[in-house]
NUMAR-689067 format. One line per field, with one value per residue: x, y, z of N, C-alpha, C, O in turn. Coordinates in nm, 2 decimals. Each point is the difference from the previous one (the first is absolute). Example, Ala and Ser with C-alpha at 12.3 -4.5 7.8 and 13.67 -1.06 7.14 Angstrom:
<nodes>
nxx (1.32, -0.14)
nyy (-0.57, 0.11)
nzz (0.78, -0.14)
caxx (-0.09, 0.09)
cayy (0.12, 0.11)
cazz (0.00, 0.00)
cxx (0.09, -0.08)
cyy (0.12, 0.11)
czz (0.00, 0.08)
oxx (0.10, 0.05)
oyy (0.00, 0.11)
ozz (0.07, 0.01)
</nodes>
This chain:
<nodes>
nxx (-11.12, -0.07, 0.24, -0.07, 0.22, -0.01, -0.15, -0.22, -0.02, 0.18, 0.18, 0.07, 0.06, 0.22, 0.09, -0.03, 0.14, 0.11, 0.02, -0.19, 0.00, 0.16, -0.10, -0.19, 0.12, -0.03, 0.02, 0.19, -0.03, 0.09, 0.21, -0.19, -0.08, -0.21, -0.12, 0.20, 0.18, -0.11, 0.11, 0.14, -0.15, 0.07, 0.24, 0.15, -0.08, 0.08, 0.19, 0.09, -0.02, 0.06, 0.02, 0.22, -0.07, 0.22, -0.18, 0.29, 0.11, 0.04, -0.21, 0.16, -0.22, 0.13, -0.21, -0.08, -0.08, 0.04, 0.03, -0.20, 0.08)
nyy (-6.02, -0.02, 0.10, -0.04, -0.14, 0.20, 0.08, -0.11, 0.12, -0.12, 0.04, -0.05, -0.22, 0.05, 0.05, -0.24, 0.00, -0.02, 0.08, -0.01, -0.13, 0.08, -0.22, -0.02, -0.05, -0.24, -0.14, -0.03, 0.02, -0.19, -0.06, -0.04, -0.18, 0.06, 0.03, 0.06, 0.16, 0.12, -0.04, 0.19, 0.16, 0.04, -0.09, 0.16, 0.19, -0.04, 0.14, 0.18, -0.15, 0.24, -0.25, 0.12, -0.07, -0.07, -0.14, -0.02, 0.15, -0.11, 0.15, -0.07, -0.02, 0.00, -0.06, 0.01, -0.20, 0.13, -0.09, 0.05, 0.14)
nzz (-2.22, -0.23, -0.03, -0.19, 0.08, -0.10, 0.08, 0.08, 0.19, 0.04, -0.04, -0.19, -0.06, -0.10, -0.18, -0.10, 0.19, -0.16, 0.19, -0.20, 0.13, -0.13, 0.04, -0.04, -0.14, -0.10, 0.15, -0.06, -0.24, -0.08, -0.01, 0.12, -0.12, -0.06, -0.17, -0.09, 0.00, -0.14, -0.20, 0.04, -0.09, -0.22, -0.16, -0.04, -0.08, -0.19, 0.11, -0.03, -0.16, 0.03, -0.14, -0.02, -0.25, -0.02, -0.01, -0.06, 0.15, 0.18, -0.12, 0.11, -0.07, 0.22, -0.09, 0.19, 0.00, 0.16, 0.20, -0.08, 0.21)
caxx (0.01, 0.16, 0.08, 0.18, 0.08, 0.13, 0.04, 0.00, 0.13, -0.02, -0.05, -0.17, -0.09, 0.04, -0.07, -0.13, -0.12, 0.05, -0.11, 0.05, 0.08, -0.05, 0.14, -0.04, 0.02, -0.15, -0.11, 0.08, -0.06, -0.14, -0.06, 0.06, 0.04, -0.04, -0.05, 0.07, 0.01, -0.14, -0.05, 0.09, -0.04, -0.15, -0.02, 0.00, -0.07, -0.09, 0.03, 0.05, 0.12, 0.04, 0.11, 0.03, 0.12, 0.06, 0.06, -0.02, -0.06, -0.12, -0.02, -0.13, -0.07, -0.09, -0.06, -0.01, -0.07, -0.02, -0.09, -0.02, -0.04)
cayy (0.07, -0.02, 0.03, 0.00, 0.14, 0.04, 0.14, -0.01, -0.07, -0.05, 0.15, 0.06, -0.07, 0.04, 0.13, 0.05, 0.05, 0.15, 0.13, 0.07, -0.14, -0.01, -0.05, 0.04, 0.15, 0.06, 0.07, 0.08, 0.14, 0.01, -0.07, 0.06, -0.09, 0.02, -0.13, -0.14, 0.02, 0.00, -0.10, -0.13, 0.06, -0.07, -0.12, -0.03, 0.02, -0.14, -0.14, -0.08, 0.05, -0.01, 0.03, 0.00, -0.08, -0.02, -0.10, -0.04, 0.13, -0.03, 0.07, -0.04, 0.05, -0.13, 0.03, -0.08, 0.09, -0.07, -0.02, 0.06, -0.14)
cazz (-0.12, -0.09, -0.15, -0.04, 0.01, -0.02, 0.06, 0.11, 0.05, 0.15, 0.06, -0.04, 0.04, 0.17, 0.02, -0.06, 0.09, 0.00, -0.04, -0.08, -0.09, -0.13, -0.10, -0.15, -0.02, -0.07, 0.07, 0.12, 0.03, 0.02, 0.13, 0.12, 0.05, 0.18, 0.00, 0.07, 0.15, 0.09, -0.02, 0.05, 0.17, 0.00, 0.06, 0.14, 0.07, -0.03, 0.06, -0.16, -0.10, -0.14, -0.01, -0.12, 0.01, -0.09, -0.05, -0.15, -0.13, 0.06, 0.18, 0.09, 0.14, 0.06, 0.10, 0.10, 0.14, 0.16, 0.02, 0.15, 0.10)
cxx (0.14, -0.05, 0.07, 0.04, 0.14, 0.06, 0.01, 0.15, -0.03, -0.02, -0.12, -0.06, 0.02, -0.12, -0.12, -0.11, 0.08, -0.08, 0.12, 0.10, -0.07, 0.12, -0.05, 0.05, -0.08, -0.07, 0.02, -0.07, -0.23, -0.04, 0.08, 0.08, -0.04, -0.09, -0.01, 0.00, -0.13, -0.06, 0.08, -0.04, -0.16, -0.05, 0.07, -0.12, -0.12, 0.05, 0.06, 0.16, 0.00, 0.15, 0.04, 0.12, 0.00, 0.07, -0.07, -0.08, -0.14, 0.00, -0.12, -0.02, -0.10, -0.06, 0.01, -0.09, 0.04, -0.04, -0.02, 0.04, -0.03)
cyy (-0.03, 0.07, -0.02, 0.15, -0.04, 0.08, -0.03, -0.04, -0.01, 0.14, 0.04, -0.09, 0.04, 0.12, 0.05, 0.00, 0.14, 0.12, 0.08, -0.06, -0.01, -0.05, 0.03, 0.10, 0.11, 0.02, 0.10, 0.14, -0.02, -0.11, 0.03, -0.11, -0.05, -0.14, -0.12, 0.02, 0.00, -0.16, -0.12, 0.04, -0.06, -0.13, 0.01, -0.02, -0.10, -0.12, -0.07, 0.09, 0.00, 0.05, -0.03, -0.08, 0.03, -0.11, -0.01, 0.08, 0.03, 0.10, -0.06, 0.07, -0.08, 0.05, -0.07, 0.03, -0.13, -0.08, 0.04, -0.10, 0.07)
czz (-0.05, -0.07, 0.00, -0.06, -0.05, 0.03, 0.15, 0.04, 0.15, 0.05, -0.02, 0.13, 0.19, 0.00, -0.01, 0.07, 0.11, -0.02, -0.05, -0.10, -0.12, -0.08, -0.13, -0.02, -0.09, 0.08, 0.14, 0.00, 0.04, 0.14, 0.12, 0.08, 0.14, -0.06, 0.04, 0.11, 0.06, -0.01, 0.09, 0.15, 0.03, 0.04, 0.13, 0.12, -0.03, 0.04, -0.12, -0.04, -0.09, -0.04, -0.14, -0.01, -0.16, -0.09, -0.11, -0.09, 0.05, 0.11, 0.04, 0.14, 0.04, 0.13, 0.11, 0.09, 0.09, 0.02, 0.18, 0.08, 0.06)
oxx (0.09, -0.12, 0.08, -0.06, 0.06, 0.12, 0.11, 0.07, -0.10, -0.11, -0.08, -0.06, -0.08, -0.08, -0.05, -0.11, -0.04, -0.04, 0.11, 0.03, -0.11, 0.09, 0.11, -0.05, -0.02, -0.06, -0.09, -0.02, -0.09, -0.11, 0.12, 0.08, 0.09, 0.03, -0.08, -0.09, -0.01, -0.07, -0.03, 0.05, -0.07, -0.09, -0.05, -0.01, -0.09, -0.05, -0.02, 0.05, -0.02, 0.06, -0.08, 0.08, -0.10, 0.11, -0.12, -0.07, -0.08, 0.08, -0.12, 0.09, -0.10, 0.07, 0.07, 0.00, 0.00, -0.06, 0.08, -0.02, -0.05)
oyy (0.00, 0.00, 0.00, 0.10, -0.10, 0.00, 0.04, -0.07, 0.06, 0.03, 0.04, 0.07, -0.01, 0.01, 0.11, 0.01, 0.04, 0.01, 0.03, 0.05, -0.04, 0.07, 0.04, 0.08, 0.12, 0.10, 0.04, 0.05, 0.08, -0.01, 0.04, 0.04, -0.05, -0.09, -0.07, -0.07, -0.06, -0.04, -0.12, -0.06, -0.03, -0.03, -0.08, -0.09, -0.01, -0.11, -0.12, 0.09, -0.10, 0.11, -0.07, -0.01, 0.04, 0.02, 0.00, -0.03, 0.06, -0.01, 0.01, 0.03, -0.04, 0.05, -0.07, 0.12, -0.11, -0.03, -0.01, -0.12, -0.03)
ozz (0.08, -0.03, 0.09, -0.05, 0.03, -0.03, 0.05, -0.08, 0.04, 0.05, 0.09, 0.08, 0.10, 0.10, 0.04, -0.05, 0.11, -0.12, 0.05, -0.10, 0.00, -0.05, -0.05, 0.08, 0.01, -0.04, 0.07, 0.11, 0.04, 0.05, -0.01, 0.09, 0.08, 0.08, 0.05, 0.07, 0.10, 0.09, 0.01, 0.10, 0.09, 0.07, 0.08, 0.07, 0.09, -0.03, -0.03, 0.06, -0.07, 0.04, -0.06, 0.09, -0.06, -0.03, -0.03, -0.09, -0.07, 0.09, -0.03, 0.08, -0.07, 0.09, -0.06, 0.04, -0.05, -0.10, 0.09, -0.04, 0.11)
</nodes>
């Protein structure tokens, strides 16, 4: 997944599978910030990763799964 962003900064991206972690500040009163974090527990346990990066105005989120041996 990409959007682009102007607002994102590297912190946001250190943090964003943090429970409770809400970099928007528009949305800070209506989300609990626990999604990311269940989602990044989820590919764990699927034998996979999910991790966030920042380039070029760009938030990307990349799924990975494993491969079993």
């Amino acid at each position: 997944m990409r959007n682009k962003t102007d607002v994102m900064t590297e912190q946001d991206v250190e943090r964003i599978f943090d429970r409770f972690y809400t970099g928007d500040t528009a949305r800070n009163k209506k989300g609990t910030g626990v999604g990311l974090s269940i989602a990044q527990s989820l590919m764990k346990k699927m034998n996979g990763e999910l991790f966030a990066t920042l380039k070029n105005h760009q938030f990307i989120m990349t799924c990975q799964w494993n491969k079993r041996t």
